[in-house]
N, C-alpha and C positions, 0 to 999 in steps of 0.2 A: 824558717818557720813562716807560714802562711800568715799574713796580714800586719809583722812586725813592722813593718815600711812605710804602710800607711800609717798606722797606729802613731809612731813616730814622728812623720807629718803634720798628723793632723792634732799634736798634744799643744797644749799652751807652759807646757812645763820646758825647761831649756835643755836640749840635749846636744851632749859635750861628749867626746871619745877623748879616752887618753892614749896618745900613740906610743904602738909596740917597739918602735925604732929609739933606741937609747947609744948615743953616742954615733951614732952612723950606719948600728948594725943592730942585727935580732937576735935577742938573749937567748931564746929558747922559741920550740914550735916551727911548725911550719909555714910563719909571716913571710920568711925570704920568697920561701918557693912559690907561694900563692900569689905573693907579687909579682916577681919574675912571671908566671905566668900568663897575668891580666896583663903584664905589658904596663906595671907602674914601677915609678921610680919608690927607691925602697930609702924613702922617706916620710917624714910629716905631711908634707905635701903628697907626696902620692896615696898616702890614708885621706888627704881630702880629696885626692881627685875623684877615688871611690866610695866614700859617704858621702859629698861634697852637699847637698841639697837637704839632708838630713841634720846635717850639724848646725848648732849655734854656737860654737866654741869649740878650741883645741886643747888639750893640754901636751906641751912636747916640752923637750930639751933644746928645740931649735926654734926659732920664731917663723910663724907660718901668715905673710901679708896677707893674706885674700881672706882672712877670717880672725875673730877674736879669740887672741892665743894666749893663755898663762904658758908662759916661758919657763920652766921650773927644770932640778933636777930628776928625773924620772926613774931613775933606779932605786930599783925597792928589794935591796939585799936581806932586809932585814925586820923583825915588825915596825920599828918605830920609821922605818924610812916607808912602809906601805900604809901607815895609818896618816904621816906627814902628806903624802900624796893625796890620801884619800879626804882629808880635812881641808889640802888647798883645791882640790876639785871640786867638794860642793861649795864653799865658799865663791868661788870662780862661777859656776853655776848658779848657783842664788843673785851675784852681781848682776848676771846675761837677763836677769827675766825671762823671759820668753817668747 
């Protein structure tokens, strides 16, 4: 979408991606393939190699050095494990400032 990028940049609000890679692999979708593609590693890290200037935070299952990471379980089988996600993410986000 034209001008998300900048938008994004240019926000004073903190913005945080939570990565698709849950235990080593991609639950669902076509995360592997788009990966494999761009030539990233199909990790945490490789979701920052390709937002990497965008984000103020991570949220994974793996810890990611090069950025402010909430470490957390990320598999969301079920409501209460997608609303526990979604709770420690703004929380995470409200910490970052912006």
């Amino acid at each position: 979408m034209p001008g998300i990028r900048e938008s994004l940049l240019a926000t004073d609000a903190p913005v945080v991606a939570v990565s698709p890679i849950v235990g080593g692999e991609v639950l669902k979708g076509p995360t592997a393939s788009f990966m494999a593609f761009a030539a990233l590693e199909c990790s945490a890290d490789g979701v920052l190699d390709f937002y990497g200037e965008l984000l103020d935070g991570i949220v994974a299952d793996e810890n990611v050095g090069r950025l402010a990471t909430l470490q957390t379980d990320t598999r969301m089988d079920d409501p209460e494990a997608r609303f526990r996600v979604a709770a420690e993410t703004l929380s995470f986000a409200d910490g970052l400032g912006g």
